[in-house]
N, C-alpha and C positions, 0 to 999 in steps of 0.2 A: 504494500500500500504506500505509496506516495500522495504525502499532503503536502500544500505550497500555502506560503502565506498568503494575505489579504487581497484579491483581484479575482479575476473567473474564468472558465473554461470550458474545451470541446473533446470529443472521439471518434472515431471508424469508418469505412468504405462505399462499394457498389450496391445498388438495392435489387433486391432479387422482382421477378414478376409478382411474389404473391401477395394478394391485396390484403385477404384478411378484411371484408368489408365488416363481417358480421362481430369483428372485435372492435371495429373502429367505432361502428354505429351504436354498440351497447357500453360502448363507452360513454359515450355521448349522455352524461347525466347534467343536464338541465337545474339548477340551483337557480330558487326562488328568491332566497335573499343575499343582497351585496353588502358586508358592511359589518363590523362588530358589533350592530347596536343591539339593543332590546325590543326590535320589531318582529312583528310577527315573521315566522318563516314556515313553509310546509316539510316537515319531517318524511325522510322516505325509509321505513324502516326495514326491514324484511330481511328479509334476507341479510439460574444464576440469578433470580431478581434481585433487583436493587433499590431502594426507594430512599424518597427526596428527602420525605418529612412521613410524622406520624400521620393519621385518620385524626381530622379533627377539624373546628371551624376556627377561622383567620383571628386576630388578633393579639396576635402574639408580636413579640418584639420587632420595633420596624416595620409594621402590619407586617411581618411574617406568618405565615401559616401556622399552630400551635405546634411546637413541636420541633420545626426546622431548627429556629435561635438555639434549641435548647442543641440539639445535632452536630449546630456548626461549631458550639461551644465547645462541646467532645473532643474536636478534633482540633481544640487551639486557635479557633478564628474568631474576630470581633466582626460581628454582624456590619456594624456599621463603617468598617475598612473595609468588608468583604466589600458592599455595596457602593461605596468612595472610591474602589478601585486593588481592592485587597487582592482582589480576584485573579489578578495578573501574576503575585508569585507563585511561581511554578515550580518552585524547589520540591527536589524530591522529598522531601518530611512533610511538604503542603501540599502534592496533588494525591490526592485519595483514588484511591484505585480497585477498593474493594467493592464487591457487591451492593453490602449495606453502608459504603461509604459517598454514595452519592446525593451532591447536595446542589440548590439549581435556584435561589431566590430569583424571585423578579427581580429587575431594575430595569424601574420604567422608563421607556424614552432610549434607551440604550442603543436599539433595534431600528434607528431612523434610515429614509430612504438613503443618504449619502452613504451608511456604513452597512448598510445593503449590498449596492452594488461595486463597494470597494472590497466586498469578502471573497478568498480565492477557492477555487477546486480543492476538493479531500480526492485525490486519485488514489486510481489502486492500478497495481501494473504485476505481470507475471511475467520474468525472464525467460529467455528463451531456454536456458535451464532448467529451468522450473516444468516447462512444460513439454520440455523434452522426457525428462525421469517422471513419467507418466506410466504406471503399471498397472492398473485398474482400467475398467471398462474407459477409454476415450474414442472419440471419433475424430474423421478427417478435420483441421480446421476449419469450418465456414467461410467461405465468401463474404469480404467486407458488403455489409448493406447499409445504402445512405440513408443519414439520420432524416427524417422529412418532419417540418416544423407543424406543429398542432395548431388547428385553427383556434381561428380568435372570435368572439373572447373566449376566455378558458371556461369560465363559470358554467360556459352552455357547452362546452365540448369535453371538460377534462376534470370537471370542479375540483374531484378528490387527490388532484396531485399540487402540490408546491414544495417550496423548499425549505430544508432545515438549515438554521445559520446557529453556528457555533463559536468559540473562540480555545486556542489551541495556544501552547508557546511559538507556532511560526508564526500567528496571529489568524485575523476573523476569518474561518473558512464558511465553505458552504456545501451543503451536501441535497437531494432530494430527497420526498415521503413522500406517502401516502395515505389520506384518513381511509380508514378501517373500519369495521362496523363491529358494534359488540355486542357477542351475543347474549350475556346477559345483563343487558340493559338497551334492548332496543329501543332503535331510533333516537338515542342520547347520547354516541360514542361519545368516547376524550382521547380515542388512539388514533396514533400512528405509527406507522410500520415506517424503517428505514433499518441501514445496514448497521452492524457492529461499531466497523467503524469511524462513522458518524457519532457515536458518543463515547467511545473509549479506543482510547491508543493501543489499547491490548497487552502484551508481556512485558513492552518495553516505555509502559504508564500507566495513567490512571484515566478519569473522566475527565472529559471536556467540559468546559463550560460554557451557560449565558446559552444555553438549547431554548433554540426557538422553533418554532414553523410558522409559515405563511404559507395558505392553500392558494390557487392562482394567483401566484405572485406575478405583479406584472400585467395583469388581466386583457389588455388589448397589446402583448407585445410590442410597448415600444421604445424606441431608438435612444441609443444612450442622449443624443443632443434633444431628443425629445423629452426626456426625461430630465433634465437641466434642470427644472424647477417643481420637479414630480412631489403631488401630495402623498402623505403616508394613504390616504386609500386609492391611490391610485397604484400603488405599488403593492397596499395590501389590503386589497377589495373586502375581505372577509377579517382582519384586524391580521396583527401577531397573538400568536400562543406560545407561555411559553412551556415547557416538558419542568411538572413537578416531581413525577416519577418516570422512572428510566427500566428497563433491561432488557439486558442482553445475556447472551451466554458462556458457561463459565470455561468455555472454550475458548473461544473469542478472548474473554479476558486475561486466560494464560498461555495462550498460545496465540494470539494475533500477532503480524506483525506488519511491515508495511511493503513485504511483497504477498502478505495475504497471508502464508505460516501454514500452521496446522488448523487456525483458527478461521481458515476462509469460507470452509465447508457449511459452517457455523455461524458465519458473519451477518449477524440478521438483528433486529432491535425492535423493542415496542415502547412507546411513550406514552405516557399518559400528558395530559393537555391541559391547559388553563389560559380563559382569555386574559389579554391584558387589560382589559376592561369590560367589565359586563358581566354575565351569569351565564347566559345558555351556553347549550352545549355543542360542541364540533361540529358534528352531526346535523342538528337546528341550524348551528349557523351556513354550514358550505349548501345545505340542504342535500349532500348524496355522499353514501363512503361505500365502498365495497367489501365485499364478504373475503375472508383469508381460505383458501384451500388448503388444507393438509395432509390430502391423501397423498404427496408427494408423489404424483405420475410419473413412470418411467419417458424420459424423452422421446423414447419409439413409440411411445403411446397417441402422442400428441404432435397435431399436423401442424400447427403453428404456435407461436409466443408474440408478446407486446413487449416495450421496456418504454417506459416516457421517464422523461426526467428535462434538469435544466443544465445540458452540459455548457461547462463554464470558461475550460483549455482552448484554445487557438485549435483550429479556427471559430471556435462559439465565443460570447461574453459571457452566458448564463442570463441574460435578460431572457430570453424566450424559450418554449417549452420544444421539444422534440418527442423521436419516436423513432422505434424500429419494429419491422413487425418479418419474422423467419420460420422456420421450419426449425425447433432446436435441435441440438448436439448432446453428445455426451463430453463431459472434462475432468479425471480423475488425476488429482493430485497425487493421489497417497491409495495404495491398496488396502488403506488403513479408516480411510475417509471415503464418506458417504462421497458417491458421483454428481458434480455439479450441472447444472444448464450451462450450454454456451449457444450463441448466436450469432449472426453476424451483425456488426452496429459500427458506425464511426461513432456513436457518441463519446465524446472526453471526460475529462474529469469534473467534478459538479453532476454528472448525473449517477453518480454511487447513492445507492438506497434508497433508488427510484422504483417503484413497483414494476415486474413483469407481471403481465396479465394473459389470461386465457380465457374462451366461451366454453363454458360445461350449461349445457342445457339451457341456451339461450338466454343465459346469464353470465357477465364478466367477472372473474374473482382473482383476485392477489396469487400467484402463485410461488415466486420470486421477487428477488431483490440482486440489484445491480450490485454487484461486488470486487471484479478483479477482469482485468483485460492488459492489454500487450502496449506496447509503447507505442505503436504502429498505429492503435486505435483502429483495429481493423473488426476484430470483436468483442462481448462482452459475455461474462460467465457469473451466473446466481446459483446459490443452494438450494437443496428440497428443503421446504418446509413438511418435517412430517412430523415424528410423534413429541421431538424436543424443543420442536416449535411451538407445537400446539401446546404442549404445558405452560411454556413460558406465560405464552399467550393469556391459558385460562389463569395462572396465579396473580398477573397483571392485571384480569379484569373484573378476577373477584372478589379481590383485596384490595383495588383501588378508584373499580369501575366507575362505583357508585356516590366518587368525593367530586 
């Protein structure tokens, strides 16, 4: 995995014939309402944790969440440095790395349009080494497919995707998600899905900070000089949220590394969410999130895949949303490690832990996440979500669904 400091990014090749209408079209979730407020919106329901703060209601030190103050205190932090800017030292005694060592205050305002789109790609790259000592099931490598840009506006074409902005020691990266739908608490998600990592460095760190998401960020794609004096809802149609709870897996956090590790297999994350302002919930507010899959289909199974995201590397800035849509592969790291998706995509970096998508039964579902590709950007490779996804998943939404 390679991450760059503060700026944004692109990835991969030629695009194949196939259209894949019926994943484009079921894409296509229509969101009623734009805007973090407290207006009405139509809910469309149906279909290694780690956590921030306790269960509890606000008012705690700092309006912190009850619970957080007391957390950051644990671990030698003054709330009110954290928030001034404490946040920045990175010494190894200060960046928390464990599970239960993640902590994520608000701080409002932080998150403005200029430090947006001055935030750079979280890449992830696999040497040609790397996928050369390949001994488990892989297949030939795919044909670069061209990234083609998602119509606009997103809200009607794409609502459930935007991006995760974070801050790292290189400084403000950026990463994609995905809102996700939860099933026990329908039509009220607070998740999102993105990769490992997007909130933790893996073996060689801890957690990231200042996790935010913006769902169609950017909403009518437009041009950095258009953007020049861009309002915060113009960049973030549906508010900022930022992630109060976090995880990922305890894979990922001991073995990740930043050419993907042992932990790439594994490199998958779920957030739990909170507006920066307002009450309702993700879900209410983008008005559409998609269902996770975890039957983990074998890739001979399945005649195509999706990956959207906001790649950010040259030649992309990550102002605008993209897409690949292939025939998957198989890509075995490790005879040791579950078989990955691969595809063909020029997407770059910025779009890590962007949802791959699939049609099962005339409905689109999460299947993957963007995780590890080639320097070349010719394609890009996600993990099955199967059975230690799907736990992650349920202990994230039954333990924090409901705050």
């Amino acid at each position: 995995m390679r991450s760059t400091p503060v700026s944004a990014a692109p990835r991969r090749g030629r695009r194949t014939a196939l259209v894949a209408a019926g994943l484009v079209a079921a894409l296509t979730l229509t969101a009623t309402a734009c805007g973090g407020s407290e207006d009405e919106a139509d809910t469309k329901p149906g279909g290694g944790t780690s956590q921030a703060a306790d269960a509890g209601d606000t008012g705690g030190e700092g309006g912190l969440a009850a619970g957080l103050a007391d957390r950051l205190k644990e671990h030698g932090i003054d709330v009110d440095k954290w928030k001034d800017g404490g946040w920045k030292n990175w010494d190894e005694d200060k960046w928390l790395s464990e599970a239960k060592d993640f902590v994520n205050p608000v701080i409002e305002g932080l998150w403005q349009p200029d430090r947006m789109k001055s935030a750079k790609e979280a890449d992830k790259t696999v040497t040609t080494k790397d996928a050369a000592a390949d001994q488990g099931a892989t297949d030939p490598e795919p044909a670069p497919v061209e990234a083609v840009a998602e119509k606009k506006p997103y809200h009607e074409n794409a609502a459930p995707v935007g991006k995760v902005f974070f801050d790292s020691p290189e400084g403000s990266m950026v990463c994609s998600g995905t809102v996700i739908k939860d099933v026990n608490h329908p039509g009220k998600s607070n998740l999102v899905w993105t990769a490992g990592h997007c909130v933790h460095a893996g073996g060689s760190g801890g957690w990231y900070r200042n996790i935010a998401f913006v769902p169609s960020y950017n909403d009518y794609g437009k041009s950095e000089a258009e953007l020049a004096n861009a309002t915060a809802t113009e960049m973030a149609p549906y508010g900022t949220w930022w992630a109060d709870w976090a995880s990922t897996s305890n894979q990922w956090i001991q073995g990740g590394s930043e050419s993907g590790g042992d932990g790439a297999a594994y490199d998958y994350s779920v957030l739990h969410v909170k507006p920066e302002h307002g009450s309702k919930s993700l879900e209410e507010t983008v008005g559409a999130a998609l269902e996770v899959d975890f039957s983990a289909p074998s890739a001979t199974e399945v005649s195509s895949m999706g990956a959207w995201g906001y790649p950010a590397a040259a030649p992309y800035n990550g102002l605008e949303m993209f897409k690949c849509v292939d025939r998957p592969g198989r890509l075995s790291l490790s005879p040791s490690l579950p078989t990955m998706y691969r595809i063909g995509c020029t997407m770059t970096g910025g779009s890590s832990g962007g949802g791959w998508f699939r049609v099962v039964d005339g409905e689109t579902k999460l299947v993957s996440n963007t995780s590890i590709g080639p320097l070349e950007n010719t394609w890009l490779a996600g993990p099955q979500l199967g059975r230690a996804a799907e736990a992650l998943y349920q202990d994230m939404s039954k333990t924090y669904g409901g705050q």
